[in-house]
N, C-alpha and C positions, 0 to 999 in steps of 0.2 A: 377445492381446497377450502378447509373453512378457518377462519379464524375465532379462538375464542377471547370473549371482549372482558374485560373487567369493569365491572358497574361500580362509581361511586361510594366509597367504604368510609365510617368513621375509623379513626386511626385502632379504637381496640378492635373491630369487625374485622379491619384489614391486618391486625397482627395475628387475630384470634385464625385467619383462613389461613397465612402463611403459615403459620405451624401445624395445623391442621393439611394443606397440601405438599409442603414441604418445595421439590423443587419442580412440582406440578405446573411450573408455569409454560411459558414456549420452548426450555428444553425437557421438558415432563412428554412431552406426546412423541412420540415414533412416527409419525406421518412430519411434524414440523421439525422435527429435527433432522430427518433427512431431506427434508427443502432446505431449510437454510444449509445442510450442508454441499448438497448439490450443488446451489448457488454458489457458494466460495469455492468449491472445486473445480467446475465448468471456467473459472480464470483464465485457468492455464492453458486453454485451446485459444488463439486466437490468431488463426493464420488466416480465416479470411473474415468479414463482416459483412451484414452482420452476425457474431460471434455466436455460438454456444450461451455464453453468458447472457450477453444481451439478450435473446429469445427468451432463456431463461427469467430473469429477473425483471423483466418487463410487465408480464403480469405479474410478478408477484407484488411487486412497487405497486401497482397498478390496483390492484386488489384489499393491499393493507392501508393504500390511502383511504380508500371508498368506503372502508369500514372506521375510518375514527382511528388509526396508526400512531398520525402525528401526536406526538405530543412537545409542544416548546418549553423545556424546562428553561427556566431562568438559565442555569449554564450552561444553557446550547442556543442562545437567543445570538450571542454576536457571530459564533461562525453563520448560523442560519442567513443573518442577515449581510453579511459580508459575500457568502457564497450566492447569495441572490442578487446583490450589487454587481459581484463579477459576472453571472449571468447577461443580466440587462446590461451592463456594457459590451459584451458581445452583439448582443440584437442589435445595440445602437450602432454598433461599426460596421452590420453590416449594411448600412444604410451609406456609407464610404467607398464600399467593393466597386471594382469596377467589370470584378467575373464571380458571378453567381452560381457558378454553374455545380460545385461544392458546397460552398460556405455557409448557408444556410442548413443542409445535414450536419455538418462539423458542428453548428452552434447546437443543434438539437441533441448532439451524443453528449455534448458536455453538458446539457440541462438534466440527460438520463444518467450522468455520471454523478452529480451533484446529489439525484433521486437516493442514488447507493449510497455515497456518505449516509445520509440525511437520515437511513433506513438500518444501516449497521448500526448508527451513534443509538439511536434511540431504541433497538433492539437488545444493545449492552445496555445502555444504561438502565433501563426495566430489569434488566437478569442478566447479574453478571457471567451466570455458568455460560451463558452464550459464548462467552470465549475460547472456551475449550472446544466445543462444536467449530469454531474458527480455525483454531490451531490444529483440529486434526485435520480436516479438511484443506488446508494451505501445507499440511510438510505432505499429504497425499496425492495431491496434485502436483506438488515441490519436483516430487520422485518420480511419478511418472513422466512429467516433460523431461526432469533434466534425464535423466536412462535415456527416453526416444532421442532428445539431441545428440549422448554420447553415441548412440548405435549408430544414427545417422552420420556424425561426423565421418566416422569409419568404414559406413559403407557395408553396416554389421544387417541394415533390414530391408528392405523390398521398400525403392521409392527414397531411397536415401537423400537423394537432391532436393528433397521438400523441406528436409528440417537443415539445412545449411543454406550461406548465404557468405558471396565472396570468402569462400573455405573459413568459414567461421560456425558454428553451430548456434543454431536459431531456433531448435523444438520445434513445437506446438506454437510458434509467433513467426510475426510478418519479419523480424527483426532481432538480430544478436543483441543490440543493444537494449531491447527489453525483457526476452530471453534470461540474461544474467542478472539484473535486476529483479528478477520476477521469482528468483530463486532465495532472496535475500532472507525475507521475516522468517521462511521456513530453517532457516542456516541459524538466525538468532534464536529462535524457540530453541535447536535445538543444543544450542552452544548453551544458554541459558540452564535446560537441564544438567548438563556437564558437570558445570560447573558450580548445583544448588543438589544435585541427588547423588544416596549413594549410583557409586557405581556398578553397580549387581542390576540396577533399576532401569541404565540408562544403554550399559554396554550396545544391545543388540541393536543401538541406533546408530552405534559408528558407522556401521557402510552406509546407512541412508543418507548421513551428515557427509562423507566422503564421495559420493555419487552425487550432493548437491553442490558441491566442491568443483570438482571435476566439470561441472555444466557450465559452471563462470567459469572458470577456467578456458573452456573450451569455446567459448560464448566472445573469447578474445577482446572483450569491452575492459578498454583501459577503467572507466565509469566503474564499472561491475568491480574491477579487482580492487580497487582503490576504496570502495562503498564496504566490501567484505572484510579488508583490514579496519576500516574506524569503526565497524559493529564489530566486531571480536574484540577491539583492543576496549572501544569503551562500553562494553557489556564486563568483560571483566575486572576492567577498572571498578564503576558502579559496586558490582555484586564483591568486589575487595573491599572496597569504601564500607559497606551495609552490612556485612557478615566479619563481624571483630573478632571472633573464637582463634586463638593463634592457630588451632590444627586448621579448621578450616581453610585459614589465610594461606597456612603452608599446602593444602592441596591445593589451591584454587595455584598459585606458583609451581608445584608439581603438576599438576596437568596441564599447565602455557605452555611448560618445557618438551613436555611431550607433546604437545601438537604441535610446537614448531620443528621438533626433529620427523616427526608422522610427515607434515607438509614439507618441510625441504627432501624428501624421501619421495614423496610424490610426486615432486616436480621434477627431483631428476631423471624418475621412470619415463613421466610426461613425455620429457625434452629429449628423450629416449629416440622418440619418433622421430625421423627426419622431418615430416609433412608436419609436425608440432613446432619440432622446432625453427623451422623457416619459419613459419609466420608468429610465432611469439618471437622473434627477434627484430623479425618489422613492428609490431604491436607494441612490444616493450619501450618503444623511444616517445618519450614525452610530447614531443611536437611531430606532426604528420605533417608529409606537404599539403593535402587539404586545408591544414588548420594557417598554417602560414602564408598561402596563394593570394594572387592579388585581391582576387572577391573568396577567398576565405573564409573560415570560422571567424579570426582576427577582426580583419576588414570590415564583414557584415557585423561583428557588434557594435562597432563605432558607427558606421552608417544607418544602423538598425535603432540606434539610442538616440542619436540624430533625428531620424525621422519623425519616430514616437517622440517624439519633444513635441514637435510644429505639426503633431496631430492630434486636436483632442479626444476627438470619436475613434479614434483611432485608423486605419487602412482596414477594416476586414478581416475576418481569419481567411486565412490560407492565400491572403493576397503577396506576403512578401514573397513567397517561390516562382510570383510571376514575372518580380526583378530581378531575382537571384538567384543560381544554381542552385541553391537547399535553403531549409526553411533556417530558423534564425537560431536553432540550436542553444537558446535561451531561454528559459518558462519565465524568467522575469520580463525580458523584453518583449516575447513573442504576447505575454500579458497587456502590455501596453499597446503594440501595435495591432492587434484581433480585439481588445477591449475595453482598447482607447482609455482614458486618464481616470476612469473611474471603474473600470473594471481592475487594470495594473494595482491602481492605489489598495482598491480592496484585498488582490491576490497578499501582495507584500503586507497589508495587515493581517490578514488571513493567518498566513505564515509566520509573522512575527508573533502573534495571538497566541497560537499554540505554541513554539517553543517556550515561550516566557512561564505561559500556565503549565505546561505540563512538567519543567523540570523537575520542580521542585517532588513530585508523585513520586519520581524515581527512586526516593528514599523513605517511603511511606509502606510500611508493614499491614496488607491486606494482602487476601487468598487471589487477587486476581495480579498483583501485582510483575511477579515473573513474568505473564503474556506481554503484560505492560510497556515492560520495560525493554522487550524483545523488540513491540512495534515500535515504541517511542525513538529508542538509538537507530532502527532503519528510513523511521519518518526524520529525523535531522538527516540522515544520510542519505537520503535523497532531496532536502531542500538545497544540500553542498553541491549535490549534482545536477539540481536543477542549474544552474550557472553555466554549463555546458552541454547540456543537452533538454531536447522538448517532453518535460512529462505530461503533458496536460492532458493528454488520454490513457494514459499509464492506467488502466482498469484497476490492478493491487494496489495502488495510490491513495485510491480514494476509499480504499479496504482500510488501508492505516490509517485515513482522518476519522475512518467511522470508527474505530476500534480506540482511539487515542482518545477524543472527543466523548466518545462512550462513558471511558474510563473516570473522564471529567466529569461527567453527571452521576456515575456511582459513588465517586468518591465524596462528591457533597449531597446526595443523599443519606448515604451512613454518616457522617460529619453530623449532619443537622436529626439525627435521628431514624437515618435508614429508609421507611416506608411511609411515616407517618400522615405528611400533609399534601393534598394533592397542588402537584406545580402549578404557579399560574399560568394557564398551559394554552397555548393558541390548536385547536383540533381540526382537523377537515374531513368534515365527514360525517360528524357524529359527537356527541360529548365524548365516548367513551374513550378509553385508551387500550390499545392488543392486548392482550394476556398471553397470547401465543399463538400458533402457527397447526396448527390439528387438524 
């Protein structure tokens, strides 16, 4: 793989080539554009580790550091270093562990997971078209896990007990509950077009959207179904807000109506199944006894807040499952106690960092913004569900901070004049900065 470097330009040199290559940068070549799309596609296999992806993006990370990659734009300097905070407080907690015998890989996947932000953000931010190479590659991977989970719920492919898990369907993952999550940006992309293109343009993506549907559905993650309603309900809010043309407004309410009578249609086919409907009606109820058990979801978070209080380095990762039947089912806590007081404190800036910067984009008229605003409402929608479950290795997780955070560096480079001056930029490697992937 080689990568080509962009050499130090005065600002007319570096206007005079972009229009002269047009969009000749890392999505211009056919060899780098099917890396990076490989890489986001390869996501969606993650049944065992390590993954597909991971094999995958290791060297690439690996390779585009060594060549001068990095580059620290001014706005990407606080998650950089926030997310390097959270790091280092993991190493220092494991200096707490009192079983090694994991913890130390767990902290290393989360340093190669950080690699990925770190590699998306600054892949968009240099060329916005990269989002689109994003976007096809997450609703294509979207469709093929969530199809093999449907086939396998039912028992439709050879091997079917791989992609389920306690009669719940889990794809290409270790887990239903990331499974249905993992379906999500792909569902807003394409709720998004729906909802912004004729429809002539977008029709023949309804069974894709309908089959990504169906996978959380079937994925029986309360998480899942609940993260699916607040990205549909506030993607169309937003693109109501931002699109004032009253016909517009009147389709954008003509097509809610019909997807809500399309989904109640589908759910009664669903429910149709006995084997459906048994376990959607245990699934359906708010509180599980799990959740409510003496050492519980409940239980362990009060015990869990407790502890990480009166520990500053924290316990370790992956120490609390050795008190407790399951891990702490928390990413803020589970923060605190694997990252001890300075890694948590960062996570929770981390987090609050980006909602606060990114809202406001949401209503900002540029060409990349539709992707935007797909990932933006599912990264809130998984920081709501971080509160009840652990994303901290969620691989498409840390796709949204690179994609959100990207977004953040494109938009204050056009703001300040696009291309013009180079960031005062921290490099490794090399002065140089990628130019792209070829």
């Amino acid at each position: 793989m080689t990568l080509l470097l962009e050499a130090p330009l005065s600002h007319e040199a570096r206007r005079a080539q972009d229009m002269a290559h047009g969009s000749r940068g890392l999505t211009g070549h056919g060899a780098g554009m099917f890396i990076l799309w490989l890489c986001v596609f390869s996501g969606g296999f993650v049944i065992n580790e390590p993954a597909p992806y991971d094999l995958i993006m290791v060297p690439v990370i690996a390779g585009w550091f060594m060549v001068g990659g990095l580059r620290l734009y001014p706005q990407f300097a606080p998650a950089f270093l926030l997310m390097i905070l959270f790091l280092v407080g993991g190493i220092l907690g494991l200096t707490q562990a009192t079983d090694l015998s994991d913890a130390p890989l767990f902290i290393a996947v989360t340093g190669f997971l950080i690699g990925t932000f770190i590699f998306y953000a600054n892949l968009i931010g240099q060329d916005g078209s990269v989002l689109k190479i994003i976007r096809s590659a997450s609703i294509a991977s979207a469709a093929i896990v969530a199809l093999i989970g449907i086939l396998g719920y039912f028992g439709a492919i050879p091997g079917a007990s791989n992609f389920t898990l306690y009669d719940r369907a889990k794809g290409t993952f270790q887990d239903p509950n990331v499974f249905g999550p993992f379906l999500l940006l792909p569902i807003a992309l394409l709720a998004q077009d729906f909802l912004t293109k004729p429809l002539r343009r977008t029709i023949w993506l309804a069974p894709v959207f309908m089959i990504l549907l169906f996978g959380v559905f079937l994925s029986f993650s309360r998480a899942a179904w609940g993260m699916t309603v607040f990205i549909l309900v506030g993607l169309t809010v937003v693109v109501f807000i931002v699109d004032r043309h009253p016909r517009l407004r009147m389709r954008i309410i003509g097509l809610t109506l019909l997807g809500l009578v399309v989904l109640a249609g589908g759910l009664a086919i669903a429910l149709s199944f006995e084997s459906v409907a048994e376990i959607f009606t245990v699934r359906a109820k708010l509180v599980q006894p799990y959740d409510a058990a003496r050492v519980g979801r409940f239980a362990r978070y009060s015990l869990g807040f407790t502890w990480a209080f009166e520990s500053p380095l924290g316990i370790g990762a992956l120490q609390f499952r050795n008190e407790f039947p399951e891990d702490p089912h928390n990413i803020y806590m589970k923060s605190f106690l694997a990252h001890g007081w300075l890694g948590g404190l960062s996570y929770i800036a981390f987090t609050l960092w980006t909602l606060i910067r990114g809202f406001p984009l949401l209503f900002k008229d540029r060409d990349w913004t539709p992707i935007y605003r797909a990932a933006y409402i599912t990264f809130v929608a998984h920081v709501l569900t971080g509160a009840i479950i652990d994303t901290d290795h969620w691989r498409h997780l840390y796709l949204l901070y690179g994609m959100v955070w990207g977004c953040f560096i494109l938009f204050e480079r056009e703001r300040r004049g696009s291309r013009p001056r180079r960031p005062r930029a921290t490099r490794t490697g090399s002065a140089h900065g990628i130019r792209g992937i070829g």
